[in-house]
PANUKOL-60860 format. One record per residue (C-alpha): residue in three letters; residue number from 1; z negated, x, y. Coordinates in nm, 4 decimals. Each point is the difference from the previous one (the first is absolute). Layout:
REM PANUKOL-60860
[ALA; NUM; [Z; X; Y]]
...
***
This chain:
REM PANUKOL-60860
[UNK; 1; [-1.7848; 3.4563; -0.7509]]
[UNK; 2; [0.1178; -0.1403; -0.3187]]
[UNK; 3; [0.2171; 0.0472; -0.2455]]
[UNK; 4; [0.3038; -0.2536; -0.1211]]
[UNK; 5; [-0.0033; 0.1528; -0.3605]]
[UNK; 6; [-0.2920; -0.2393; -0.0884]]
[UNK; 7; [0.1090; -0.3092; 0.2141]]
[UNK; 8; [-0.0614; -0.3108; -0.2243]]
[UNK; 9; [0.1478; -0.3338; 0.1082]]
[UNK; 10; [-0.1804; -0.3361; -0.0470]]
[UNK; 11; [0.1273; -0.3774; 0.1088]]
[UNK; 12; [-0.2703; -0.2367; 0.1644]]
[UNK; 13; [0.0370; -0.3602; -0.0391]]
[UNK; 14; [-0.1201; -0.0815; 0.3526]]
[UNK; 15; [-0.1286; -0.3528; -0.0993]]
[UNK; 16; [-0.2257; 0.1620; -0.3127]]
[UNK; 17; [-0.0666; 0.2967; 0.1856]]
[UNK; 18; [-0.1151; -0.0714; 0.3684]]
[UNK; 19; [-0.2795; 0.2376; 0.0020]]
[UNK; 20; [0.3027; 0.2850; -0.0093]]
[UNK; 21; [0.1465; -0.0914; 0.3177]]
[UNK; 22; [-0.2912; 0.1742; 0.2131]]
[UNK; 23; [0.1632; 0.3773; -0.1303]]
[UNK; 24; [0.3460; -0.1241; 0.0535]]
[UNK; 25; [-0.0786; -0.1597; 0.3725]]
[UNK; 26; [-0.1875; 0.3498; 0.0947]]
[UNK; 27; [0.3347; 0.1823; -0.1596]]
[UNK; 28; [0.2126; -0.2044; 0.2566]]
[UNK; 29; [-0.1949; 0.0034; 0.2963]]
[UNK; 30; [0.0206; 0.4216; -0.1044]]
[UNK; 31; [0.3529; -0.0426; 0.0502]]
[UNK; 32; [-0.0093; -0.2501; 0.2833]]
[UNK; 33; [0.0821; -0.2974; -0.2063]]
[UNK; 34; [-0.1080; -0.3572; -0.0492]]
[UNK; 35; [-0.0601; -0.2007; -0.3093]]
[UNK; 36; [0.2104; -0.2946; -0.0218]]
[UNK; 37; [-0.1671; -0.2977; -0.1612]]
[UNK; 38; [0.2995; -0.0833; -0.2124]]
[UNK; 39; [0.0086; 0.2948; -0.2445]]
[UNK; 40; [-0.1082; -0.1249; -0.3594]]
[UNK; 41; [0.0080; 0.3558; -0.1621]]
[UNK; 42; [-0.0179; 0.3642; 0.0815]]
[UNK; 43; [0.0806; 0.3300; -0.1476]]
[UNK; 44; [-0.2335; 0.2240; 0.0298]]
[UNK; 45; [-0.0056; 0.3877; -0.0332]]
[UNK; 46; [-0.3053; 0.1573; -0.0777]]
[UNK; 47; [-0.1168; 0.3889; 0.0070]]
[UNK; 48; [-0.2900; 0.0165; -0.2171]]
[UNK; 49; [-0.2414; -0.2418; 0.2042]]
[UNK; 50; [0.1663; -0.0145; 0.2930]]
[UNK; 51; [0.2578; -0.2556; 0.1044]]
[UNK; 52; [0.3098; 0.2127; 0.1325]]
[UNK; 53; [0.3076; -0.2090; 0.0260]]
[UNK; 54; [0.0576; -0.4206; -0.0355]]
[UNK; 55; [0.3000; -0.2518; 0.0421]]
[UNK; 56; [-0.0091; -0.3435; -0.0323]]
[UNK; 57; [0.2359; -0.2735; -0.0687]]
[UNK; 58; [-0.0074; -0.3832; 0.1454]]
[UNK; 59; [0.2512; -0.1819; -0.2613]]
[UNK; 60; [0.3336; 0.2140; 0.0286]]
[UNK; 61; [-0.1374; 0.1757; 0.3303]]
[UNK; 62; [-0.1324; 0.3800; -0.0173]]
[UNK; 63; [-0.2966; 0.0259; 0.2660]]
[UNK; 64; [-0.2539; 0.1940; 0.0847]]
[UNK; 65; [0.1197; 0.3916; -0.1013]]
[UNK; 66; [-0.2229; 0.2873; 0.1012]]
[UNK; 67; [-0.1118; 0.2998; -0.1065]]
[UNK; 68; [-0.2902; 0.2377; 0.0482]]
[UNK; 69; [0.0586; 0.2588; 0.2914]]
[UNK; 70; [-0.0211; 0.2833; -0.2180]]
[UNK; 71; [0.2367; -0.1460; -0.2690]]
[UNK; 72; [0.2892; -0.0669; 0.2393]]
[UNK; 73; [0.3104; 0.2159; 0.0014]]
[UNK; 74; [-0.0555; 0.0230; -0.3719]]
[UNK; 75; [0.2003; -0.2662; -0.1015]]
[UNK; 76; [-0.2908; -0.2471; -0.1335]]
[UNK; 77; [0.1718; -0.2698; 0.2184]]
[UNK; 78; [0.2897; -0.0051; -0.2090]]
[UNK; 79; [-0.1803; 0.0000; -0.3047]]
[UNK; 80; [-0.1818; -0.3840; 0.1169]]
[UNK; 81; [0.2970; -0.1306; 0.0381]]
[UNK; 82; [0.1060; 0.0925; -0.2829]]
[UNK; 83; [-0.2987; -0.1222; -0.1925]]
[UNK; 84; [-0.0096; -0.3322; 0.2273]]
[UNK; 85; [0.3840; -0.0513; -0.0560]]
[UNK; 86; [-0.0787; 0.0094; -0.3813]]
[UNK; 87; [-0.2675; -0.2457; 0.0458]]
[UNK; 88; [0.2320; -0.2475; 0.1759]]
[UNK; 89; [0.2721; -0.0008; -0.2078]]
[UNK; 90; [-0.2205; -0.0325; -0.3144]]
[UNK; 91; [-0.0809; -0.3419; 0.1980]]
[UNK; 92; [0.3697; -0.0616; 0.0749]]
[UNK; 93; [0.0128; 0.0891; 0.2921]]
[UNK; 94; [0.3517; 0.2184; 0.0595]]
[UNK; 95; [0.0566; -0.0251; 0.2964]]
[UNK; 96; [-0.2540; 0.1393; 0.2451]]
[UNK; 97; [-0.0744; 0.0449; 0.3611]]
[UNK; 98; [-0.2118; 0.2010; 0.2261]]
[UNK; 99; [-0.0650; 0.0307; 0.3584]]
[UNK; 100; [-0.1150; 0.2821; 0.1625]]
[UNK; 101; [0.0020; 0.2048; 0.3489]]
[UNK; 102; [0.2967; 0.1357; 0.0310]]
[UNK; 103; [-0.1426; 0.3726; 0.0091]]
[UNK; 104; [0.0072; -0.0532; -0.3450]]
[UNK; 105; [0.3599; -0.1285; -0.0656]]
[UNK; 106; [0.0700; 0.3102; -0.1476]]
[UNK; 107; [-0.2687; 0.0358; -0.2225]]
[UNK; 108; [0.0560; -0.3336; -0.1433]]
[UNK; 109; [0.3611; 0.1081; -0.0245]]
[UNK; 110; [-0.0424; 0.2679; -0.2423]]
[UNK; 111; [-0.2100; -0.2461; -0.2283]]
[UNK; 112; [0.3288; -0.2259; -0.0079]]
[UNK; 113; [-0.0093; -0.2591; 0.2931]]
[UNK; 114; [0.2111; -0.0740; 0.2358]]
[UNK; 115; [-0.0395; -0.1499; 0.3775]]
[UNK; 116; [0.1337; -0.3472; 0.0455]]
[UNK; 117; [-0.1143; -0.0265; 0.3718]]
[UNK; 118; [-0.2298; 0.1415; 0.2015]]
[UNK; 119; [-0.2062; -0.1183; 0.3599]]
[UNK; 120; [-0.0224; 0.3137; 0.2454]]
[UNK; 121; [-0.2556; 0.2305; -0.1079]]
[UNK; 122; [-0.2154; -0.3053; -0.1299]]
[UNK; 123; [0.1108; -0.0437; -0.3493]]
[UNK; 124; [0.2890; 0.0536; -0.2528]]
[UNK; 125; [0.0674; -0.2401; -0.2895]]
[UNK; 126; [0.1710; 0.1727; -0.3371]]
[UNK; 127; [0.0483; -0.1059; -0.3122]]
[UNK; 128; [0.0846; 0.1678; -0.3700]]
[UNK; 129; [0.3400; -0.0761; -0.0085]]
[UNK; 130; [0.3257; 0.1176; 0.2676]]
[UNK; 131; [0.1437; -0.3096; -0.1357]]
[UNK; 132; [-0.2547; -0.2648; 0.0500]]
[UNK; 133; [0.0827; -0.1180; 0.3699]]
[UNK; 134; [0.3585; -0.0005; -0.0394]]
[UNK; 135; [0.0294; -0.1847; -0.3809]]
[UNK; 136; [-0.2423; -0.2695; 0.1969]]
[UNK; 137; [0.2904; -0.0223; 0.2944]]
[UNK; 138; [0.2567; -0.0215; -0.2675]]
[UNK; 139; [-0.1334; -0.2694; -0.1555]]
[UNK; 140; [0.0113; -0.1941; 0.3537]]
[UNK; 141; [0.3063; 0.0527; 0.0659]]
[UNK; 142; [0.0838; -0.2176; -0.3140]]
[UNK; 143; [-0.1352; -0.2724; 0.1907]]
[UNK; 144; [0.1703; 0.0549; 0.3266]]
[UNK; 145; [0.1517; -0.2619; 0.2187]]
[UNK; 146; [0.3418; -0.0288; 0.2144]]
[UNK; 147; [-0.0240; -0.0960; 0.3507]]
[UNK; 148; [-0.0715; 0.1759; 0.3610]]
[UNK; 149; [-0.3930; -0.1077; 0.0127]]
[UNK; 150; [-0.2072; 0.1069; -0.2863]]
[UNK; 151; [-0.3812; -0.0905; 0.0751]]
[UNK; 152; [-0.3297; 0.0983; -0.1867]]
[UNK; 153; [-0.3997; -0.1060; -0.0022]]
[UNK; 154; [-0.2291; 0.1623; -0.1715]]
[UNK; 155; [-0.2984; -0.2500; -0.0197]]
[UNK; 156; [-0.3374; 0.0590; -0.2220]]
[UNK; 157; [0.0194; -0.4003; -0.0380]]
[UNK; 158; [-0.3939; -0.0172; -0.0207]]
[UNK; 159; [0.0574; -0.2830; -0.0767]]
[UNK; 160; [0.3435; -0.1278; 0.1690]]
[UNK; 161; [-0.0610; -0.2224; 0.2794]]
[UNK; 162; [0.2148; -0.2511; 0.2068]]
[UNK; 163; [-0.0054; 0.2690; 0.2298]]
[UNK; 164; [0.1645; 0.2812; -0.2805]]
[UNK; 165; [0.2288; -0.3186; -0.0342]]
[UNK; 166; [0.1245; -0.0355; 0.3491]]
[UNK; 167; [0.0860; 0.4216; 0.0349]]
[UNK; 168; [0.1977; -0.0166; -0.3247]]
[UNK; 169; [0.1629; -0.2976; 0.1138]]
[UNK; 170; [0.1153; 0.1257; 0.3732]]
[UNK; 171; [0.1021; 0.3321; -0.1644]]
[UNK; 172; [0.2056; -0.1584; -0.2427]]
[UNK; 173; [0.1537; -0.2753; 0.3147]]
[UNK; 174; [0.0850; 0.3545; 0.1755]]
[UNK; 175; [0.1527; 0.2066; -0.3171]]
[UNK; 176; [0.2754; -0.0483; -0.2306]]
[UNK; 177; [-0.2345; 0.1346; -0.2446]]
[UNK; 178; [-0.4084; 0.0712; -0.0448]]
[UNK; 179; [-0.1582; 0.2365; -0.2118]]
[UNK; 180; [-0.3875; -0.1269; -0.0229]]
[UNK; 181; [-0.2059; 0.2804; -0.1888]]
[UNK; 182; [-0.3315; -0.0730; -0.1102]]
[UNK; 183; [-0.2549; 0.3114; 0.0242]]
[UNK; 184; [-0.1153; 0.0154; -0.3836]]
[UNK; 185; [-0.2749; 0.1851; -0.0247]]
[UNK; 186; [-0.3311; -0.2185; -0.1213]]
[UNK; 187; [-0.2533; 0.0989; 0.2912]]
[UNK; 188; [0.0103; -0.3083; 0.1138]]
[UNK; 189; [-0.1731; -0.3559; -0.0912]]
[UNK; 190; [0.2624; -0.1658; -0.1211]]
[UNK; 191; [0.1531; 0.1763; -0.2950]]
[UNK; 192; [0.3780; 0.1286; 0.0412]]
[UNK; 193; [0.1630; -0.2035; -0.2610]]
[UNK; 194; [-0.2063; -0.3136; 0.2164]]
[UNK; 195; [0.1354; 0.0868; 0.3355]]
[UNK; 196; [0.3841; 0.0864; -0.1463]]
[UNK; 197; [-0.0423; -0.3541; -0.1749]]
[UNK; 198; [-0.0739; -0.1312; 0.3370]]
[UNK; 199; [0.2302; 0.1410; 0.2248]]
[UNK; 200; [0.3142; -0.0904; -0.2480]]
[UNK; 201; [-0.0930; -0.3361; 0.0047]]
[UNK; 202; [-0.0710; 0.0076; 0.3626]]
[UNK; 203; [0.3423; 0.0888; 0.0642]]
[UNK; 204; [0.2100; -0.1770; -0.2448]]
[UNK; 205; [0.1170; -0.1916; 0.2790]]
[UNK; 206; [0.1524; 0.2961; 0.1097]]
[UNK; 207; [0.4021; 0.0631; -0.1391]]
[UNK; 208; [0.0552; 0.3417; 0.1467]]
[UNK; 209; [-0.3229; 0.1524; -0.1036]]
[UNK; 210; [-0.0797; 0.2762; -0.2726]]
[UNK; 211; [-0.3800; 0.0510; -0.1041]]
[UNK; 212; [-0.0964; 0.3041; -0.0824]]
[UNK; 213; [-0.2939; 0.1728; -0.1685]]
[UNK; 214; [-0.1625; 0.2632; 0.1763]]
[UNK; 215; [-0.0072; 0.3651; -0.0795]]
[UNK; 216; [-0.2229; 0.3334; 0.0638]]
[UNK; 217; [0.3120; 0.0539; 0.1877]]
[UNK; 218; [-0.1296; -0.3122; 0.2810]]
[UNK; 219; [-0.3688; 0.1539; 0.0403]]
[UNK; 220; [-0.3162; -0.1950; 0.0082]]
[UNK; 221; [-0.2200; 0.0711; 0.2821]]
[UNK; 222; [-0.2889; -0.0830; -0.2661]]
[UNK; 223; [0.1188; 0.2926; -0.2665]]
[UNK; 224; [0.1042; 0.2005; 0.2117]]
[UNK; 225; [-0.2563; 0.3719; -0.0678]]
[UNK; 226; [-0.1922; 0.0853; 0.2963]]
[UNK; 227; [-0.1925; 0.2879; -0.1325]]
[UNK; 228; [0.1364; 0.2591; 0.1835]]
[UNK; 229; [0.0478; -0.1993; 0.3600]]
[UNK; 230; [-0.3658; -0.0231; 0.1773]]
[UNK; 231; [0.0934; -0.1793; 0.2347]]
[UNK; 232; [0.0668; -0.3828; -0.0061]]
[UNK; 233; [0.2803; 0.0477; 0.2559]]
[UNK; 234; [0.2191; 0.2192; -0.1857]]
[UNK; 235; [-0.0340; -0.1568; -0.3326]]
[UNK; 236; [0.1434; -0.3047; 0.1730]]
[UNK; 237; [0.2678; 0.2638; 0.2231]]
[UNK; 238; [0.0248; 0.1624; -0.3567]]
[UNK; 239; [0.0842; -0.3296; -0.2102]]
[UNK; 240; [0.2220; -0.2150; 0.2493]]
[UNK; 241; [0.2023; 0.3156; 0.0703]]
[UNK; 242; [0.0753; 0.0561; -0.4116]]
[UNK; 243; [0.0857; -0.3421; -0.1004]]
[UNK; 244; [0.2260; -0.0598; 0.3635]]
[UNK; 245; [0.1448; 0.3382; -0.0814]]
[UNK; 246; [0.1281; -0.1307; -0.4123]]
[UNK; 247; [0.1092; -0.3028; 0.1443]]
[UNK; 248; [0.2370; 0.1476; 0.2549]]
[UNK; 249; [0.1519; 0.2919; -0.1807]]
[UNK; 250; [0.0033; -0.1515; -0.3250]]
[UNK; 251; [-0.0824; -0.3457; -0.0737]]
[UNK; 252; [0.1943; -0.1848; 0.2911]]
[UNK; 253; [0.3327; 0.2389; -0.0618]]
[UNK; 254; [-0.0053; -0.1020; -0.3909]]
[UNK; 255; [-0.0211; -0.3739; 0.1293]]
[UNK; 256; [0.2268; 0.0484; 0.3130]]
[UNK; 257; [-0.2953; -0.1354; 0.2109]]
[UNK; 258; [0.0847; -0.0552; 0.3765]]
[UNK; 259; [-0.3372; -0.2045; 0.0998]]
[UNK; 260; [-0.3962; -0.0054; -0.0825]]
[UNK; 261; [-0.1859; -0.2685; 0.0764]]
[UNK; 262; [-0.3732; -0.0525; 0.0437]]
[UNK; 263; [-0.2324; -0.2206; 0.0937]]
[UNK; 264; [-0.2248; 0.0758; 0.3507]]
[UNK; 265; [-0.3661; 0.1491; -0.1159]]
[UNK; 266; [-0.2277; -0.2094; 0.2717]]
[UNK; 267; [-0.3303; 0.0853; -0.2674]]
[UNK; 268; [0.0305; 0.3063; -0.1455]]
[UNK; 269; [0.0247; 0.3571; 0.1902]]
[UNK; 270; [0.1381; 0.1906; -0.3190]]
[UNK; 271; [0.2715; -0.2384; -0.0591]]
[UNK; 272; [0.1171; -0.0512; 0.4136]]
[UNK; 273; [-0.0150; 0.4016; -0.0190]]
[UNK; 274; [0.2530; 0.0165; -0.3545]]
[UNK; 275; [0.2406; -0.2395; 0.2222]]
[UNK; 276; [0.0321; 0.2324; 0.2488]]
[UNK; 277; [0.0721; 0.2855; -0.2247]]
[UNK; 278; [0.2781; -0.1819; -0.1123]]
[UNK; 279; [0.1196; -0.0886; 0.3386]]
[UNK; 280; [-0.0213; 0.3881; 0.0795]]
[UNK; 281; [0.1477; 0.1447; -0.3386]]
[UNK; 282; [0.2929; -0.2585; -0.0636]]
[UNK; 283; [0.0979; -0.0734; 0.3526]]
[UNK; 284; [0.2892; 0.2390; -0.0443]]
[UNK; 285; [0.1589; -0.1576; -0.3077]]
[UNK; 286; [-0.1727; -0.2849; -0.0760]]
[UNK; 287; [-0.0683; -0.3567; 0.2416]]
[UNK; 288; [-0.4096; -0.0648; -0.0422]]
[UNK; 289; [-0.0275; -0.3541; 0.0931]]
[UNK; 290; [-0.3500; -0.1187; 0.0363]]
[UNK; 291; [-0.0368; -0.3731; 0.0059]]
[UNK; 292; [-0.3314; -0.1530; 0.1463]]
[UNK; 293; [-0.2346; -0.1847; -0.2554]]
[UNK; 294; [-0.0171; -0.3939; -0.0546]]
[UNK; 295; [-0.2766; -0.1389; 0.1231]]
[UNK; 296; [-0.2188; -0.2984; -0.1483]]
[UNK; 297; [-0.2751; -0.1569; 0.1375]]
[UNK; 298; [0.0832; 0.2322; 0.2873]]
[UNK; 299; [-0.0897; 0.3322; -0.1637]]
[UNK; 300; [0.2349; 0.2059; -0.1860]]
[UNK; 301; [0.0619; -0.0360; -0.3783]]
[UNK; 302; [-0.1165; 0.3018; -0.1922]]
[UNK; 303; [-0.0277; 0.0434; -0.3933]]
[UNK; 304; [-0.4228; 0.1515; 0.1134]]
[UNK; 305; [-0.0437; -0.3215; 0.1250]]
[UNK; 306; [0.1549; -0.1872; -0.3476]]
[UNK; 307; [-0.2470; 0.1829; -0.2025]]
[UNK; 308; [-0.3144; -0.0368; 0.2201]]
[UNK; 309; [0.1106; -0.3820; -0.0445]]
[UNK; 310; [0.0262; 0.0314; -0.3518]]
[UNK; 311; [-0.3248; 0.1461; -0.1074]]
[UNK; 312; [-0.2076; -0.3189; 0.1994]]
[UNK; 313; [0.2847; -0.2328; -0.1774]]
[UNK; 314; [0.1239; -0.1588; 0.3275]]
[UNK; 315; [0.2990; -0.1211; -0.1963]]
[UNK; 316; [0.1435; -0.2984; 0.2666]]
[UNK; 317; [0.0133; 0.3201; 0.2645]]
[UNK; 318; [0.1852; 0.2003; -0.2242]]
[UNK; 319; [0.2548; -0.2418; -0.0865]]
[UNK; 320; [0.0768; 0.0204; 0.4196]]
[UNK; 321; [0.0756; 0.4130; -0.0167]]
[UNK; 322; [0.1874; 0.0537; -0.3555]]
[UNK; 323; [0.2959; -0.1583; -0.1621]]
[UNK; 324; [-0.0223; -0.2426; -0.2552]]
[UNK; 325; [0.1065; 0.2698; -0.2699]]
[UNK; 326; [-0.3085; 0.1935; 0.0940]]
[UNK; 327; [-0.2293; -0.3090; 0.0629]]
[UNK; 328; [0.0892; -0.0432; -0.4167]]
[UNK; 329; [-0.0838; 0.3221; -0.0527]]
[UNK; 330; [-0.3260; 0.0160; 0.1498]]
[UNK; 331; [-0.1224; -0.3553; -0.0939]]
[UNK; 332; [0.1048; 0.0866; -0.3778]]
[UNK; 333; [-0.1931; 0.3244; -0.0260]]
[UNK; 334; [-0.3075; 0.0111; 0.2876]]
[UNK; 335; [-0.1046; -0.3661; 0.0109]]
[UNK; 336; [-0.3381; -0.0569; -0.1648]]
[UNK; 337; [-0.1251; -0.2800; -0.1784]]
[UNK; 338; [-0.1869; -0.1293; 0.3163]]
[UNK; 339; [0.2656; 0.0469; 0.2506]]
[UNK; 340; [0.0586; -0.2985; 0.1930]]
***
């Protein structure tokens, strides 16, 4: 047993400090959690020589909270977060998020978060603030539209294609206003200020469309924490079900969103699943219109297929798949000296 009189409380810089993760991982695993690989530094809690408590954070995310079975019930979990709150807002970081099971709603409750949505008895999302979710749908509704169709897209843009193009187009042919959002967190290879370049000029063409940059609010399947999901299945159930779940209780209502439209998934069995969680969660107040892919060559355009061309430099194929806004954009900045 041991005591939390003498608990000391250290921070690991993950990248300096690898060697450290092997306690942490055996800490979680204790607690029958995972390690995500996104976490750049942890607080640790430490009983003499013996690692008793940790909680990490990945940029303005806390992960990764657990503490030693005969510490818990004594309040050490409150203490981390705590500590690991201090540590992000000494990195400016105010405004935090966590997700958890939601057996532990509660817990997290007491320590000053609150749920924003939650997916069954998969996951919960909360964040330090009872104010954050609806100050974000305030700010929308500055930028609402009249008229009886309202659509949205949220597209990653990886990099925007002729085939991102032709959805925002149709959308816009079938509203008397679009909202495009583009998902802004940087896991992906284009940077987000890249992609939001991209997709603004791609659809400047466009008179009844508003761009807007993403938010934690429109979740990226990529940062989303899977540490306490084991299963592949319901991380996916666990995600798609969270970010379908904002969009219809808050997002579209702040927008007065009638339609969603997406693009048909004929590649990827992650993204074909997220469309159908959309056509189950919104069907009741929101039209999901999914509109099948472009084709060139005879094979559906996909941004994948834009960046395998892109790293063997098969410039005269991409100029066939992406405007002529993005064709700039990728000649200007990932054409070598030896391109042809």
């Amino acid at each position: 047993m041991y005591s939390q009189t003498g608990i000391e409380f250290h921070l690991t810089q993950v990248s300096l400090h690898p060697e450290r993760l092997r306690q942490i991982r055996q800490l979680l695993a204790d607690s029958g959690l995972g390690l995500d690989g996104d976490i750049t530094l942890f607080v640790e809690a430490w009983s003499g020589s013996h690692l008793v408590g940790c909680a990490g954070l990945a940029a303005n995310v806390i992960k990764c909270v657990a503490v030693d079975e005969a510490l818990r019930g004594e309040n050490l979990s409150a203490r981390l977060l705590a500590e690991v709150e201090n540590v992000a807002l000494a990195r400016g970081h105010f405004h935090l998020f966590l997700c958890t099971r939601p057996c532990n709603k509660e817990r997290f409750a007491r320590s000053g978060f609150w749920p924003v949505a939650q997916s069954g008895n998969n996951a919960v999302l909360m964040e330090n603030t009872p104010q954050g979710i609806s100050r974000y749908c305030r700010a929308l509704q500055q930028q609402r539209k009249p008229g009886e169709r309202i659509g949205a897209i949220v597209m990653n843009a990886n990099p925007f294609t002729l085939g991102h193009r032709y959805l925002a187009e149709q959308a816009a042919r079938r509203c008397d206003w679009l909202h495009l959002f583009v998902v802004k967190e940087d896991a992906s290879f284009f940077p987000f200020a890249d992609r939001l370049r991209m997709v603004r000029a791609g659809v400047a063409h466009l008179p009844n469309v508003t761009v807007h940059e993403g938010s934690q609010y429109i979740i990226s399947r990529a940062t989303f924490p899977t540490y306490f999901l084991k299963e592949s299945g319901k991380v996916q159930q666990a995600w798609s079900e969270i970010d379908a779940l904002i969009f219809r209780e808050r997002i579209a209502p702040a927008l007065g969103i009638t339609h969603r439209f997406v693009g048909s998934e004929p590649f990827c069995d992650v993204t074909r699943q997220y469309n159908q969680t959309l056509h189950t969660l919104l069907r009741d107040s929101i039209e999901v219109v999914e509109l099948t892919r472009i084709k060139s060559a005879g094979n559906p355009i996909s941004a994948s297929e834009v960046r395998r061309l892109l790293k063997t430099e098969r410039f005269s194929r991409l100029r066939e798949i992406v405007p002529e806004s993005t064709f700039a954009h990728l000649e200007a900045h990932y054409r070598s000296a030896q391109a042809v």
